[in-house]
N, C-alpha and C positions, 0 to 999 in steps of 0.2 A: 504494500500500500504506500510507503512511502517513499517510495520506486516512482511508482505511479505521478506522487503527487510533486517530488521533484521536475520530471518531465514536462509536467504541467507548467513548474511557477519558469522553468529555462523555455519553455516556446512561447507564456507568455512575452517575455523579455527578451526574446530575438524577433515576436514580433514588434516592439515598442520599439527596438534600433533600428528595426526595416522602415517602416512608417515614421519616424524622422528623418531619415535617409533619405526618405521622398520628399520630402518638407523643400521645398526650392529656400534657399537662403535670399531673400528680395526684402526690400522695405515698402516694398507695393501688398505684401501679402501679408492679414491682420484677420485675425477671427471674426473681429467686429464687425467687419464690412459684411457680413451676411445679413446683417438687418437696417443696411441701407437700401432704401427701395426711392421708386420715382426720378432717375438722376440716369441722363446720358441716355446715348442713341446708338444704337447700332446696326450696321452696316456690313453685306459682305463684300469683300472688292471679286467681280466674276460672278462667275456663275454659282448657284447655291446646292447647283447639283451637279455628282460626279459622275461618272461614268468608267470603271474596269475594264469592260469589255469582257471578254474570255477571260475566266479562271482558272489556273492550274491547281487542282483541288489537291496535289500532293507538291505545291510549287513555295510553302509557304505562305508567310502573310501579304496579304498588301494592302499598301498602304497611299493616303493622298493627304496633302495639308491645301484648308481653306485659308485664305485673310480675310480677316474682318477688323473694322474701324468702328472707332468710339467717332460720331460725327457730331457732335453735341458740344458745346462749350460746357458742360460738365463732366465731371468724372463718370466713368462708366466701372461698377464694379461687375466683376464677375463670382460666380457664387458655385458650380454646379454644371457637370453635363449626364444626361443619361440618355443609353442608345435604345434601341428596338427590341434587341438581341444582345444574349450575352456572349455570342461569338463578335461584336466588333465594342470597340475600345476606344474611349479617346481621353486627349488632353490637351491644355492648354501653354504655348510658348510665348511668354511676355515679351515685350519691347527689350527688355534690358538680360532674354536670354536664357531665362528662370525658366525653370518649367515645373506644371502641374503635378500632383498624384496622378494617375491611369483610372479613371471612369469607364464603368460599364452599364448594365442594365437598372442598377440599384446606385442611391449617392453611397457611393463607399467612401470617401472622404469631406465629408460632413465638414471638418475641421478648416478645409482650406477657403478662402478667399481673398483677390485680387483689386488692386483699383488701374484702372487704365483713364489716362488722363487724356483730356480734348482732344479732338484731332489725332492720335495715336494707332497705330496696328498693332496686330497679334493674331497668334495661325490656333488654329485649333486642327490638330493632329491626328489622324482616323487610321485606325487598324482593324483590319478585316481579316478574321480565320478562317479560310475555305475548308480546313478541317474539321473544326470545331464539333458538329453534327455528324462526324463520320463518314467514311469514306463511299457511304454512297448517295449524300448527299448535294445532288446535283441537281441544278437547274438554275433558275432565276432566282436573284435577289434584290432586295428592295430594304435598306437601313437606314432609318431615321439618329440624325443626330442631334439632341434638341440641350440648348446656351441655355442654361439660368443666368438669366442680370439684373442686374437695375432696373433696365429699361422702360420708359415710360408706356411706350407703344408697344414693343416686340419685349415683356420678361422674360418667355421662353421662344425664341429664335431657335426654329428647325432648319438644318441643312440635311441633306439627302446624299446617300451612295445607294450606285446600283451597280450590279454584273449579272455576269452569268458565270457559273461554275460548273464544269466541265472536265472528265475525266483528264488522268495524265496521258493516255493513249490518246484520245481526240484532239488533247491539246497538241501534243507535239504533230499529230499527223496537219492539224488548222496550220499550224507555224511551217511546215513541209511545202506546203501548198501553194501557198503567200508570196514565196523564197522569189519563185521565177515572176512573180505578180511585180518585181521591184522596180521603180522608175528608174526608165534612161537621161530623164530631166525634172527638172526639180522649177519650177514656177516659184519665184520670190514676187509678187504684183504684178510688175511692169517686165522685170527682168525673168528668163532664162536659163537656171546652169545644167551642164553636162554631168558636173558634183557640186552637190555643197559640203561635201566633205571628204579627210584626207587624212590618214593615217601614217604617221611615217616612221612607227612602230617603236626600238629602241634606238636612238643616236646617242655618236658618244658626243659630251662637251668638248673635246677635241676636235669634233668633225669641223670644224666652221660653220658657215651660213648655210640652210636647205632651203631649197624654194619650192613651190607648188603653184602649176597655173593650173586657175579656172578659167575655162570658158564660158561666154554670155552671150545673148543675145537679147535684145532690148528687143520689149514687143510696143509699146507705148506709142498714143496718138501725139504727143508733145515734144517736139526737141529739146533736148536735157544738155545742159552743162558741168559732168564730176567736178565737183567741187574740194570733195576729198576721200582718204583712205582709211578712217582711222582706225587702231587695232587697243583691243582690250587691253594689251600690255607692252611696256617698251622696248620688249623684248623680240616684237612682231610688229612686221608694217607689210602695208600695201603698195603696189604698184601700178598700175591702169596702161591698157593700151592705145588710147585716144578720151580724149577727153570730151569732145562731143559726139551725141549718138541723136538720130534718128530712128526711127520706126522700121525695124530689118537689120538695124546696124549689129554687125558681130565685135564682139572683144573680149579680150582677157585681162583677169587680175590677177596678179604676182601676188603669192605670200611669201613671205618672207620671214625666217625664223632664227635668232641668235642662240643656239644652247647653252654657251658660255657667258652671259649679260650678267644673270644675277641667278639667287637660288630659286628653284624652284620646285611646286609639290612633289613628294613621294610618288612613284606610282605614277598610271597615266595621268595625261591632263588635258586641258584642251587653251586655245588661243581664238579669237575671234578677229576678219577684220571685216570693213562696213563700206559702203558704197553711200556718198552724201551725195545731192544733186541740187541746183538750179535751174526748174524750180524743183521745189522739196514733192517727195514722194509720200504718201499713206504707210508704205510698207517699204523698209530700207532692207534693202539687201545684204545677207551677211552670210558668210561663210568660216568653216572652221577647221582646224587643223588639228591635232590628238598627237604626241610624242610623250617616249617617256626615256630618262635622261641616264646613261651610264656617267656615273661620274667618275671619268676615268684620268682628270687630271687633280681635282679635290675643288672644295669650298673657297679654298685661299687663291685659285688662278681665277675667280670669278672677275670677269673686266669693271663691273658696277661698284664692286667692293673695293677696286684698286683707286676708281676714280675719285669716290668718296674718302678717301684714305689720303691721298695726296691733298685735298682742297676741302675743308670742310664747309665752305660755302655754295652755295649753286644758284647756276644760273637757268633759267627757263630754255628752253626748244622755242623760237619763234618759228610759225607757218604764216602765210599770206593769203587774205583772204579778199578778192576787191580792193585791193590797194592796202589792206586796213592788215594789223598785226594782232594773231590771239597769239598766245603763250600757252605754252606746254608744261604741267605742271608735275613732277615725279610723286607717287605716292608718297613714300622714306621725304619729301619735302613738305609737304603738306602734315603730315604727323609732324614735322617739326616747327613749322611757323603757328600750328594750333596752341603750343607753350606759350605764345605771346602775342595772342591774335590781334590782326588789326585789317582785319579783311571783311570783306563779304562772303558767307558760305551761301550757296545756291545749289539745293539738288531739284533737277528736272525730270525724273524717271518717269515714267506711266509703267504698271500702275503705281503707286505711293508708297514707297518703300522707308523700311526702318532707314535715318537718316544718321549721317556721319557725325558725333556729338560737336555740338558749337554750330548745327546749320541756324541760319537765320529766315532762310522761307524755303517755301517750296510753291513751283512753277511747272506747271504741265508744257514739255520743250517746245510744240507747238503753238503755247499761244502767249510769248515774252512779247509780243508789241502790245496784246492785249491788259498787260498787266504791267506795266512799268511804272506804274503806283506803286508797287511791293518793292521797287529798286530804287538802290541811293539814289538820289536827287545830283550828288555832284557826276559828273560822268567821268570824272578822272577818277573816281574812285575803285581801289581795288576789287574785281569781284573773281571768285573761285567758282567754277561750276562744273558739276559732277551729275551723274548717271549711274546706271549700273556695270555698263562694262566702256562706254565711250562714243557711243557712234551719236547717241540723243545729248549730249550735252556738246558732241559740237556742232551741230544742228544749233542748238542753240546759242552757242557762241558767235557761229555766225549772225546770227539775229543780233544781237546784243552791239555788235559792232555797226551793223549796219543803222542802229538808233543813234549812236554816235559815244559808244561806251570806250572808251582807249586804253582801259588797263584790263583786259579778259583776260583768264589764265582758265585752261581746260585740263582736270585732271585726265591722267594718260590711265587707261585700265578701270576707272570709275570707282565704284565701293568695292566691286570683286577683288582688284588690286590692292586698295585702302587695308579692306580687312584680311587679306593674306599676310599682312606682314606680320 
């Protein structure tokens, strides 16, 4: 018996360490907010329903994350999620990175709650178990994911998942099928390619420079003038084969790739670069590239790190745009001027992304002439502006200059680059 009751009080107490464990460590997260009611608005950015498609019912979980926005000039607390079904799970990931207990069909953590503040995002994260129900459990499914909040209007906000599940036999025989189904071209709006994508497997950091053309073809009623190339990181650029196109007109983009520049991910990764035009397109064309790095001469031949090393000051990449000068701004520089800011931060992404700490607004990239209320008044004044990986924020740089702004500086690689350092 007292065997017995030992075992008892150590599983109590390994569950009491697990469930603090989960506890996210945030100053956003307060018991009390569970009985804050009436406050804040919420919003999902997209679509509020997902779609799986084919499930591999011995494939694992899968999984999707939503965003949603507090759009209310008040707090938005969060309190609570429970799903449909106790085969799919979710939880919530804060602004600041925290993340929830795992919710399922019942509030199993009762204890936790969140405040999300004006204007703010945060994903709410869904796992589905095609096993759950056993393994002849197949067919259609249909999971409700329903938000406890605040909310004046929406306190219980439902989102939706749906698939279908599908043996492991069918599924690989669907994916068999598919294979030969695969496009010889690839439609980006207006433009054409032969690839949008390029593999160049493992290179060493010795190799030198690798290129990759793409081929294009412009379908558009409108004659275009590239205006530019720009690449997620400064490690990659583009190169264009004519700079005006008409409707039929063929051409290639040069990628261009440094493995030796600076460090990069473990494992594979990818590079992006973009196609800007005059006038501006709906849908920018972008292509990307995938290596993964033998480091076969070490960390310390890195050229980025020699440069920094000799100079610890820096100076921007000027490009030319209509006469007019944006500046090039290195991630590793921007971490650094933020110690002692004296700038404008501007991020333009669509949709609304978690923002670089210290921005000062945020501007949908296509509509800066619409909103130059939200921008310094002097126009010499410094402004920084960022994206998520490059191509929307010089899009919008070019704007900015042509209102007559003359100190634009575009971060190179956008927050992707920011937040890899």
């Amino acid at each position: 018996m007292k065997t017995i009751q030992r075992l008892i009080i150590i599983g109590i107490l390994v569950s009491a360490v697990i469930l603090t464990g989960c506890t996210p460590k945030s100053d956003r997260v307060k018991s009390e907010y569970k009985d804050n009611t009436n406050s804040g608005s919420i919003e999902v950015l997209g679509d509020a329903s997902y779609d799986w498609g084919d499930i591999n019912i011995k494939g694992g979980d899968v999984k999707h994350t939503f965003t949603l926005k507090n759009t209310s000039d008040e707090p938005l607390y969060l309190k609570s999620i429970f799903t449909s079904c106790v085969c799919t799970k979710a939880r919530f990931r804060l602004p600041d990175e925290s993340i929830s207990p795992s919710y399922g069909m019942s509030n199993n953590a009762s204890y936790w709650a969140a405040e999300i503040k004006p204007n703010e995002t945060f994903d709410v994260e869904v796992t589905f178990d095609p096993l759950y129900h056993g393994a002849q459990a197949t067919g259609p499914i249909s999971r409700s994911i329903n938000i406890i909040t605040s909310s004046k209007n929406d306190p219980v906000f439902e989102l939706k998942a749906i698939g279908n599940v599908i043996s492991k036999s069918e599924y690989n025989k669907k994916m068999k099928e598919e294979e030969p189904k695969k496009e010889s071209q690839f439609t980006m709006g207006d433009f054409t390619f032969e690839d949008k994508e390029f593999d160049f497997g493992i290179i060493k950091q010795s190799g030198g420079l690798v290129k990759r053309d793409f081929s294009f073809t412009y379908n558009g009623e409108t004659p275009l003038e590239i205006t530019g190339t720009p690449a997620s990181c400064a490690c990659t650029s583009g190169e264009i084969s004519r700079n005006k196109l008409s409707k039929g007109d063929q051409g290639i983009l040069t990628v261009i790739f440094n493995p030796n520049l600076h460090e990069e991910p473990e494992g594979k990764f990818f590079k992006s670069v973009s196609i800007l035009t005059e006038p501006k397109l709906e849908v920018i064309p972008e292509v990307k590239i995938w290596a993964e790095i033998d480091l076969d001469l070490g960390p310390e031949a890195y050229k980025l790190k020699e440069e920094h090393d000799d100079d610890d000051d820096h100076e921007d990449e000027i490009i030319e745009y209509n006469g007019k000068k944006i500046y090039l701004i290195e991630p590793e520089d921007l971490k650094e001027d933020l110690k002692s800011k004296d700038f404008f931060l501007l991020d333009v992404h669509i949709p609304e992304q978690t923002h670089i700490p210290g921005t000062d607004e945020f501007i949908d990239y296509r509509n800066i002439s619409e909103n130059i209320d939200k921008l310094p008044t002097n126009k010499d004044s410094k402004i920084i502006i960022y994206c998520r990986s490059g191509s929307m924020s010089r899009s919008a740089a070019q704007d900015l200059v042509n209102l007559g702004y003359t100190n634009v500086h575009d971060l190179e690689g956008g927050i992707n680059a920011f937040n890899s350092l």
